[in-house]
C-alpha positions in Angstrom: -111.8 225.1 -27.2 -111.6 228.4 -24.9 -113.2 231.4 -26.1 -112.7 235.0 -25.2 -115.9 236.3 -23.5 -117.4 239.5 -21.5 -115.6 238.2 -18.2 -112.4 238.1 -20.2 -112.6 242.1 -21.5 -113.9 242.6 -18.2 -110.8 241.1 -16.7 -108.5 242.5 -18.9 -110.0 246.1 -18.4 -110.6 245.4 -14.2 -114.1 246.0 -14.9 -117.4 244.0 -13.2 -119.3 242.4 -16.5 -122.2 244.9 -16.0 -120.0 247.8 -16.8 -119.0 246.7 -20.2 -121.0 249.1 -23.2 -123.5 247.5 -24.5 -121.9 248.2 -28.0 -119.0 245.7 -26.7 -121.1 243.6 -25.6 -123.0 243.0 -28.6 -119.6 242.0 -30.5 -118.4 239.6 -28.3 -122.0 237.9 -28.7 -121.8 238.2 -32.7 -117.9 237.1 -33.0 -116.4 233.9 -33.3 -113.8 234.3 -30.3 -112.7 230.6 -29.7 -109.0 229.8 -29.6 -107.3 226.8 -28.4 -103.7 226.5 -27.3 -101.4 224.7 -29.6 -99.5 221.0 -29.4 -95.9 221.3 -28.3 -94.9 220.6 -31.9 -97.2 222.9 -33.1 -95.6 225.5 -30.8 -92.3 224.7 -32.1 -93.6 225.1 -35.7 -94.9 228.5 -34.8 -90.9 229.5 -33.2 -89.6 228.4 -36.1 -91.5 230.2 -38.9 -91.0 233.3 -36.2 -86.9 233.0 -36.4 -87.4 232.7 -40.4 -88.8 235.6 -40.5 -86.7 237.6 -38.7 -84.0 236.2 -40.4 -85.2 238.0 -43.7 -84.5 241.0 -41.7 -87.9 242.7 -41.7 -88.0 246.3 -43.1 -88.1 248.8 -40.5 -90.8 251.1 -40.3 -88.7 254.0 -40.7 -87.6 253.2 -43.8 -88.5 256.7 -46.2 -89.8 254.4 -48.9 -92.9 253.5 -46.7 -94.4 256.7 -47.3 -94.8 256.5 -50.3 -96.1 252.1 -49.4 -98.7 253.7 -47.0 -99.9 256.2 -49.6 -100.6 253.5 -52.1 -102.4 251.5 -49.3 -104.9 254.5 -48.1 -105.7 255.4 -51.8 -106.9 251.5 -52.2 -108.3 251.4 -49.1 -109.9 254.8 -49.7 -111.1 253.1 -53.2 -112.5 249.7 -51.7 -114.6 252.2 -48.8 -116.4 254.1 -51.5 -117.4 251.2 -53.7 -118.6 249.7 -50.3 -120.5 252.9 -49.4 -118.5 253.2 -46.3 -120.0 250.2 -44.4 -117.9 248.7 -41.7 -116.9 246.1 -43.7 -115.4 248.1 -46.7 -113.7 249.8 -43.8 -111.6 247.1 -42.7 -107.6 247.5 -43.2 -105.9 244.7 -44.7 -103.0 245.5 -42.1 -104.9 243.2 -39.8 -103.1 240.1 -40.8 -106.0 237.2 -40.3 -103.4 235.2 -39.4 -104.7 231.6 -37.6 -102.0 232.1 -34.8 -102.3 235.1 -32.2 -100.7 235.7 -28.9 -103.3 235.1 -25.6 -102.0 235.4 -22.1 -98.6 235.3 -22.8 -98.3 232.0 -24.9 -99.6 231.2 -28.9 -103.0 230.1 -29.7 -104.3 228.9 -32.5 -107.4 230.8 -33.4 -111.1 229.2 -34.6 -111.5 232.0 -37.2 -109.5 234.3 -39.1 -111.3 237.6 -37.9 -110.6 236.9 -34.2 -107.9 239.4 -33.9 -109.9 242.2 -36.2 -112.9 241.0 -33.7 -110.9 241.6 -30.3 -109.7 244.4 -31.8 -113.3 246.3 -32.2 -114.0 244.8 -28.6 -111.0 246.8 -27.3 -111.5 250.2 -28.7 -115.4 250.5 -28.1 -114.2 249.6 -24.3 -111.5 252.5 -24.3 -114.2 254.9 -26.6 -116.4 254.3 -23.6 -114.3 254.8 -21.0 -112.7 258.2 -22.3 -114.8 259.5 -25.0 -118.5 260.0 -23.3 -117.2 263.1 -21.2 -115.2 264.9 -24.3 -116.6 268.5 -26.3 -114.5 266.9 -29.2 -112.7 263.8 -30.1 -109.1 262.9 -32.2 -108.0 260.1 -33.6 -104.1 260.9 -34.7 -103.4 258.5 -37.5 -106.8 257.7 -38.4 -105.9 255.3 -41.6 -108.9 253.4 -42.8 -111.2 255.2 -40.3 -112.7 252.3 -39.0 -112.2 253.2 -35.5 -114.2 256.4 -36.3 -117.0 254.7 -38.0 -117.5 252.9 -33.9 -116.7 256.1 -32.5 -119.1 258.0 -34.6 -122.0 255.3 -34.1 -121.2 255.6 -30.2 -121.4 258.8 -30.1 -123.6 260.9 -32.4 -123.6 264.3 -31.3 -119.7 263.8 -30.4 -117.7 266.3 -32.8 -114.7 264.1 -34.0 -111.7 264.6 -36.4 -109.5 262.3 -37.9 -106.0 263.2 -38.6 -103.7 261.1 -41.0 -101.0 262.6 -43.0 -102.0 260.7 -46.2 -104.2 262.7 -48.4 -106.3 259.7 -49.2 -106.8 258.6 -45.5 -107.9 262.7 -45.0 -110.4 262.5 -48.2 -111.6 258.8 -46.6 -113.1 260.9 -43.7 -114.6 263.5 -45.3 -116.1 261.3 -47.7 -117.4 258.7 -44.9 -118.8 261.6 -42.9 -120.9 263.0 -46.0 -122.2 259.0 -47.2 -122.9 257.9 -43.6 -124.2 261.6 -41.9 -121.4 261.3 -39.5 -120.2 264.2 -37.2 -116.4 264.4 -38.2 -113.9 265.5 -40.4 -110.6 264.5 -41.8 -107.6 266.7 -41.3 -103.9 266.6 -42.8 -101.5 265.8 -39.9 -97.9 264.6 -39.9 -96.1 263.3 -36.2 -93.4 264.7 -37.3 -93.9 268.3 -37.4 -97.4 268.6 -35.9 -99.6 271.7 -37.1 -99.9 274.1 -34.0 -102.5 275.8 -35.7 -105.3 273.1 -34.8 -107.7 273.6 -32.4 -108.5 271.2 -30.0 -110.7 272.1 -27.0 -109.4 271.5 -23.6 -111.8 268.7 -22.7 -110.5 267.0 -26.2 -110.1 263.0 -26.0 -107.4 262.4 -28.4 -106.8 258.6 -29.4 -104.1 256.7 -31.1 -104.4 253.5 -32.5 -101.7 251.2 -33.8 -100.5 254.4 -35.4 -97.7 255.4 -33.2 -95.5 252.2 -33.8 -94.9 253.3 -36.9 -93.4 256.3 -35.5 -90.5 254.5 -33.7 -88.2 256.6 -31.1 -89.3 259.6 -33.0 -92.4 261.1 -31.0 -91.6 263.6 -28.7 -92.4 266.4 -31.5 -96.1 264.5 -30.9 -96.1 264.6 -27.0 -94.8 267.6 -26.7 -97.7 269.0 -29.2 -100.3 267.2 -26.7 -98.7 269.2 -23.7 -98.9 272.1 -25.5 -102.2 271.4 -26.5 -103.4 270.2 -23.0 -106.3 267.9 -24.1 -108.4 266.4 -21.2 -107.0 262.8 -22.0 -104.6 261.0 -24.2 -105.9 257.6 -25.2 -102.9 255.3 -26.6 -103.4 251.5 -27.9 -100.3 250.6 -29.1 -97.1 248.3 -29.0 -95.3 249.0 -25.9 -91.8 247.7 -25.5 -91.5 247.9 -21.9 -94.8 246.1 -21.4 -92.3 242.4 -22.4 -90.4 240.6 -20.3 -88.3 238.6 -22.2 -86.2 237.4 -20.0 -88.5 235.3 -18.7 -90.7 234.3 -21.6 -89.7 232.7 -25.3 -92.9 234.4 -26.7 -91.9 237.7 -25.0 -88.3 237.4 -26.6 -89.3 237.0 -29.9 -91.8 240.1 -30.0 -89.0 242.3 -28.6 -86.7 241.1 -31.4 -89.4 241.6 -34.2 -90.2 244.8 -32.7 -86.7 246.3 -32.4 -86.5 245.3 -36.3 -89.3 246.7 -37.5 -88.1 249.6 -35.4 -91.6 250.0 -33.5 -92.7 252.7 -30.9 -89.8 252.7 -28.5 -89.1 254.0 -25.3 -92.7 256.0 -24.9 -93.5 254.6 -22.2 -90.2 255.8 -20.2 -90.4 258.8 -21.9 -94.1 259.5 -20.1 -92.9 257.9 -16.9 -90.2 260.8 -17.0 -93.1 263.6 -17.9 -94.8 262.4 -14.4 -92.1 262.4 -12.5 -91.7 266.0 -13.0 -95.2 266.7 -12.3 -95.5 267.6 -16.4 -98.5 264.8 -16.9 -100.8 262.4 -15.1 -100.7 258.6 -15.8 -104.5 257.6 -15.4 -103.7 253.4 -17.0 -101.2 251.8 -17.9 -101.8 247.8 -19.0 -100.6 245.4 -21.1 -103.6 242.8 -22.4 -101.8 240.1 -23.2 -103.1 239.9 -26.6 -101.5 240.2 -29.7 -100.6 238.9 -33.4 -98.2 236.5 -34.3 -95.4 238.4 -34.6 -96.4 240.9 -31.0 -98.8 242.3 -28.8 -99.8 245.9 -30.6 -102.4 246.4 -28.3 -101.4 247.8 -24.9 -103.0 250.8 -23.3 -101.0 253.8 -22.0 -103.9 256.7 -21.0 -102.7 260.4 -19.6 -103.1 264.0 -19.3 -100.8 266.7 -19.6 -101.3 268.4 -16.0 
């Protein structure tokens, strides 16, 4: 067995162990992060049940019947986290699939418990929360869902005045609710990528984060960049599927999360469209890295971080 431990987020983040947050830390030691790499047969296996999928032709994201798919989920999910009094458990989105098989350094592994990717997950955004958030007047989380990357946030940073924006009136009510049960900071706020509300404030030394949130966006989010640039926040924190992170030309695994990805019609060409902003002197590329992790079906969780200049 292999396990994912502080040198690996270390690694992946080009960090020394030392300069890990403690709050990290203290979930690596407390989760089950063992994985081993699977048979040749098993590999096969996993291919196969891949191409089966995508032969069912998997709904695309865009598809206007989702709305209404996602507002059904918040309002359970806003359900479950008041029966649970808001604890970081009743938090938890069932979008995280628990699925045995996850994507490590480019190839499948077959993962010792369910939560790992859930696990890595937490891992991930209390590294980026510490790395971007400590020196914000005000934070943002743009598609806040289930707010469980708040509740972290929140318990990271006290005194930190945070907002999360969804465009889901149950995700909205899920913050404000959460806030008043659990004496958090923060508040939740109607937003919608697709015709973002200029009348939000947002100081200029706002961290603004999105997480998983703009795949579901697909090609369709320069009406949301170009509210950042005209918003001018002191950094734009993005963990999210990026297309041009694959190379599939050289890798099976990379192949068949392009093809999944360009069905489900995920976050595409962001990256270029950024790399174009810079070019022009418009914003500043501070990171830019693909972890190598990722479910089944892709890697959702590479990290694009900038600045409108």
């Amino acid at each position: 067995m292999n396990t994912l431990d502080s040198e690996t987020f270390a690694r992946w983040f080009d960090l020394s162990t030392a300069a890990l947050p403690a709050f990290a830390v203290e979930k690596v030691a407390a989760a089950d992060l063992r994985y081993r790499r699977l048979s040749p047969a098993e590999r096969d296996a996993v291919v196969v049940r891949i191409l089966k999928r995508l032969a069912q032709g998997p709904q695309s994201v865009l598809d206007e019947k989702r709305r209404a798919l996602w507002a059904d989920v918040w309002s359970d999910q806003h359900a479950k986290a008041a029966s649970g009094a808001f604890s970081t458990q009743a938090l938890e989105p069932g979008f995280v699939s628990g699925d045995a098989v996850v994507r490590i350094a480019g190839d499948f592994a077959l993962a010792a418990s369910p939560r790992l990717e859930l696990d890595v997950y937490a891992v991930v955004r209390r590294i980026l929360f510490h790395q971007w958030a400590g020196k914000a007047s005000a934070a943002f989380e743009f598609g806040s869902g289930s707010a469980f990357n708040l509740e972290d946030l929140a318990l990271m940073y006290p005194a930190l005045p945070i907002t999360g924006l969804d465009w889901a009136p149950a995700a909205v009510a899920l913050v404000d609710d959460m806030a008043r049960q659990r004496g958090f900071k923060m508040r939740g706020r109607a937003f919608d990528f697709f015709a973002p509300d200029d009348s939000l404030e947002m100081p200029r030394d706002a961290a603004v984060f999105t997480f998983c949130a703009l795949e579901q966006i697909g090609p369709k989010f320069e009406p949301f960049v170009d509210f950042l640039l005209r918003k001018r926040p002191a950094v734009c924190v993005h963990l999210e599927p990026i297309l041009e992170f694959y190379r599939p030309e050289q890798s099976l695994v990379d192949h068949l999360a392009v093809a999944f990805h360009s069905a489900r019609n995920y976050l595409t060409g962001f990256q270029t469209h950024l790399k174009g902003l810079e070019s022009t002197g418009r914003i500043r590329i501070f990171d830019e890295r693909r972890l190598g992790f990722g479910s089944l079906f892709h890697e959702g969780y590479s990290v694009i971080v900038w600045q409108p200049v």
